[in-house]
MDAnalysis code that builds the backbone (N, CA, C; Angstrom):
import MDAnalysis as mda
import numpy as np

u = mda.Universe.empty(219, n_residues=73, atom_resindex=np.repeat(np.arange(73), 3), trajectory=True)
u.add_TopologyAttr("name", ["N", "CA", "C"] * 73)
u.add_TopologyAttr("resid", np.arange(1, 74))
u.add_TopologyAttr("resname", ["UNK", "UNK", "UNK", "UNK", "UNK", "UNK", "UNK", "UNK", "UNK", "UNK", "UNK", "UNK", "UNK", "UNK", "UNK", "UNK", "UNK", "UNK", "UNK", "UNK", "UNK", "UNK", "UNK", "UNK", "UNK", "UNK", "UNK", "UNK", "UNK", "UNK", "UNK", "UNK", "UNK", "UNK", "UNK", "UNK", "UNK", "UNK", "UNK", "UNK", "UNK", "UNK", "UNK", "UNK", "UNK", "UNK", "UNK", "UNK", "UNK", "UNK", "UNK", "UNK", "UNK", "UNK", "UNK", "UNK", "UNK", "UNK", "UNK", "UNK", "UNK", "UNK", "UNK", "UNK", "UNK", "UNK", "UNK", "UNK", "UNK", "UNK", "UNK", "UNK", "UNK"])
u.atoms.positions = np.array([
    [0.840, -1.179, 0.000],
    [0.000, 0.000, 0.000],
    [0.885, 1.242, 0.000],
    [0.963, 2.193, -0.936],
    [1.612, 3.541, -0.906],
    [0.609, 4.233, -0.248],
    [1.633, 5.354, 0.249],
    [0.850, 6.460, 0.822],
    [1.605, 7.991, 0.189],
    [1.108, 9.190, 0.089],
    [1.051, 10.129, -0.413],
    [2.364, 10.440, 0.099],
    [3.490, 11.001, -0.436],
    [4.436, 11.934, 0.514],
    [4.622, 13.117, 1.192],
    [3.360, 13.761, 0.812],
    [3.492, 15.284, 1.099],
    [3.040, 14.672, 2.027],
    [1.240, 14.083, 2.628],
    [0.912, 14.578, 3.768],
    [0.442, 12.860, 4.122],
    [0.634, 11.928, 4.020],
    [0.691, 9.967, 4.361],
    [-1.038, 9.895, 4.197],
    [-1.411, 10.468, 3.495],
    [-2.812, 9.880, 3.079],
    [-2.756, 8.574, 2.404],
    [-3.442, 7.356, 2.562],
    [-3.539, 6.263, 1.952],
    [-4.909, 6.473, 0.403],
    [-5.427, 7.716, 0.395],
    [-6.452, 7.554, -0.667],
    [-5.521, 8.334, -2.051],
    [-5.025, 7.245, -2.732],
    [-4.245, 8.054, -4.151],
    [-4.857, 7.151, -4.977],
    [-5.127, 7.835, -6.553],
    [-5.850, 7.067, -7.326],
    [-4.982, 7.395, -8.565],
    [-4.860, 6.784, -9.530],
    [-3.771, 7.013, -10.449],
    [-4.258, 8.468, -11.497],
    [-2.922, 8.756, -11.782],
    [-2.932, 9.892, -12.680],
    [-3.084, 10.378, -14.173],
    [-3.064, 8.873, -14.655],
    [-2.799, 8.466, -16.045],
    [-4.060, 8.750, -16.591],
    [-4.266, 8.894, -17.969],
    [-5.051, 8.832, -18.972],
    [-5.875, 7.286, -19.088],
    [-7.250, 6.885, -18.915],
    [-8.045, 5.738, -18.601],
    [-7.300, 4.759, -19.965],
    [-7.382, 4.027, -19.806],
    [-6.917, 3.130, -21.133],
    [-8.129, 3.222, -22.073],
    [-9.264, 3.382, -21.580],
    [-10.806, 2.965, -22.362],
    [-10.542, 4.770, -23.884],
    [-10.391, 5.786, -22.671],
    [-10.003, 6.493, -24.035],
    [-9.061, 6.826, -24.944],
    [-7.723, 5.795, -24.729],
    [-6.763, 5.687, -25.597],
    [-7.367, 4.733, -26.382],
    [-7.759, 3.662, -26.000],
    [-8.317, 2.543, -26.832],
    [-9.514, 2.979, -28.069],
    [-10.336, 3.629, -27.043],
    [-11.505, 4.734, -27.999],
    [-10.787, 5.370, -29.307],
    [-9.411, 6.208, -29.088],
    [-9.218, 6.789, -29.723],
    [-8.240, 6.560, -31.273],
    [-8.028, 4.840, -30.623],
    [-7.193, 3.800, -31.560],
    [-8.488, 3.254, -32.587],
    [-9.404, 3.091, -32.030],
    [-10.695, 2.541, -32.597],
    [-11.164, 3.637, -33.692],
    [-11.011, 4.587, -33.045],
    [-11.766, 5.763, -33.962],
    [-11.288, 6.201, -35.368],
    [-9.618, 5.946, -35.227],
    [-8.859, 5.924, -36.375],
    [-8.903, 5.140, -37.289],
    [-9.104, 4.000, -36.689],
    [-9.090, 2.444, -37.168],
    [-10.419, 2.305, -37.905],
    [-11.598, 3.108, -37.558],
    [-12.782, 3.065, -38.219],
    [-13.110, 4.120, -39.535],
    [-12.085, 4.916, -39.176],
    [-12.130, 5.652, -40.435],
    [-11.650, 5.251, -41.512],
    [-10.271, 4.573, -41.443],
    [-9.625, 4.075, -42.620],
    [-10.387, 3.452, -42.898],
    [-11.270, 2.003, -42.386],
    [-11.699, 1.578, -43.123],
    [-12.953, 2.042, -44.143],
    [-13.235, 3.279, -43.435],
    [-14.493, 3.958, -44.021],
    [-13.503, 4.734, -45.817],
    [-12.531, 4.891, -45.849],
    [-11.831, 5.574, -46.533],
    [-11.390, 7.150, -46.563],
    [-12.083, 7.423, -44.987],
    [-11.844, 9.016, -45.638],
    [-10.259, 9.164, -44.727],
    [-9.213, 9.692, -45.693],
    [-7.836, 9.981, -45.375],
    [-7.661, 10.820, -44.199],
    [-8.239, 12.153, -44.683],
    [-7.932, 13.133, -43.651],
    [-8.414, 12.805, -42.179],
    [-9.477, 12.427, -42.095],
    [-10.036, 11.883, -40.602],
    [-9.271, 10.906, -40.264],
    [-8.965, 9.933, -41.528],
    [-7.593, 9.041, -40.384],
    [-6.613, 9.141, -40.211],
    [-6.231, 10.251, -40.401],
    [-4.671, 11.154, -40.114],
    [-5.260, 11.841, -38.989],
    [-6.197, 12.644, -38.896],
    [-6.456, 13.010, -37.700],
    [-6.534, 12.713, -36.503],
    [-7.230, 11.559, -36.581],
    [-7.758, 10.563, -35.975],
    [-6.507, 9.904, -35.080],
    [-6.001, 9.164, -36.111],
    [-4.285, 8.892, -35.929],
    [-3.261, 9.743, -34.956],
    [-3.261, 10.829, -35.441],
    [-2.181, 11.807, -34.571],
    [-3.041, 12.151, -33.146],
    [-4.596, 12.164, -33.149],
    [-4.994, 12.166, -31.916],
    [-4.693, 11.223, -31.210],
    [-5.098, 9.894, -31.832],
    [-4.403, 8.614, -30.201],
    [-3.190, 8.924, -30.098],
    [-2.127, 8.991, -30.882],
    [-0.850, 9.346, -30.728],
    [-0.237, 10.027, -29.979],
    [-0.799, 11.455, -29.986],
    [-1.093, 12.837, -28.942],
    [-1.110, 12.188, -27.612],
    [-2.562, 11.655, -27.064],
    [-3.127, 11.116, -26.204],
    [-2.025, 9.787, -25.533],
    [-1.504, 9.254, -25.998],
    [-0.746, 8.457, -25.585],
    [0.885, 9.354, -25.271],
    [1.558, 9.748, -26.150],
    [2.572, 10.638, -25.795],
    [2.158, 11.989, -24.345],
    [0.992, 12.200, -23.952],
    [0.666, 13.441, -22.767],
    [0.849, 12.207, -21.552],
    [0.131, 11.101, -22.224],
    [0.443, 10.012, -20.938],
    [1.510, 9.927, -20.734],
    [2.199, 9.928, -21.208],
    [3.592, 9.306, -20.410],
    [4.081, 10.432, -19.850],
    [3.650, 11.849, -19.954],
    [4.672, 13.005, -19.411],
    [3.552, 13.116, -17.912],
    [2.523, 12.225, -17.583],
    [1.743, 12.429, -16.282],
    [2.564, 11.651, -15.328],
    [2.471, 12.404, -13.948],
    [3.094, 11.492, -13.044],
    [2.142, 10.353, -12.700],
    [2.122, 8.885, -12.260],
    [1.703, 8.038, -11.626],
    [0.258, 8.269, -10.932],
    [0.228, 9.164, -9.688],
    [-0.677, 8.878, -8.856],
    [-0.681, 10.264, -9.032],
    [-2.349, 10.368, -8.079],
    [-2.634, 11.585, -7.346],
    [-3.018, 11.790, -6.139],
    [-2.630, 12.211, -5.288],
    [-3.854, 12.194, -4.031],
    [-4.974, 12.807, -3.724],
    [-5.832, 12.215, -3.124],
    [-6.608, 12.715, -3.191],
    [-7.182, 13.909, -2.049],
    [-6.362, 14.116, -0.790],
    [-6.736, 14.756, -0.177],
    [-5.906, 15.698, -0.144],
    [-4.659, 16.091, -0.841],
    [-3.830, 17.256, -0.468],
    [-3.770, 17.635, -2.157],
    [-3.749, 16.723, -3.278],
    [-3.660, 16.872, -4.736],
    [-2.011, 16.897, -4.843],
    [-1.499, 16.285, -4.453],
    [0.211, 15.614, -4.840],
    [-0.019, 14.929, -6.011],
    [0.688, 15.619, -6.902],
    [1.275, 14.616, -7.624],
    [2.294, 13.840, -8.002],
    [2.690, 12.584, -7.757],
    [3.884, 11.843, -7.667],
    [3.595, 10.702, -8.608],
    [5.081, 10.027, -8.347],
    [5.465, 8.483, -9.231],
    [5.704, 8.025, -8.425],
    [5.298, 6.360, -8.324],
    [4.914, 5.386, -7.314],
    [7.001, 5.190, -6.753],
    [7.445, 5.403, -7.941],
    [9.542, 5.296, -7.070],
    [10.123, 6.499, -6.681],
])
């Protein structure tokens, strides 16, 4: 069990981007190509892309009672 460092709260819930709307946003691309229209799946495309590259610059967790944000090391 981690606890917060600023202030040892045990309620932290992660910080990351949900997987359901990276996945959404892999789908969405993926449905256009097959529809054929280019530009929407370039769009489409560089949006999950986007969305996945902001994830990785989020730290880990958050807390929830002081709003720390940290990485679980």
């Amino acid at each position: 069990m981690q606890n917060c460092p600023r202030c040892g709260s045990p309620r932290i819930v992660s910080n990351k981007i949900e997987a359901a709307f990276l996945e959404r946003a892999t789908r969405i691309a993926q449905a256009s190509q097959a529809i054929g229209m280019r530009r929407v799946t370039a769009l489409a495309g560089l949006g999950a892309l986007a969305l996945q590259g902001v994830n990785v610059l989020f730290n880990d967790c958050r807390c929830l009672d002081c709003h720390c944000k940290f990485d679980l090391d």
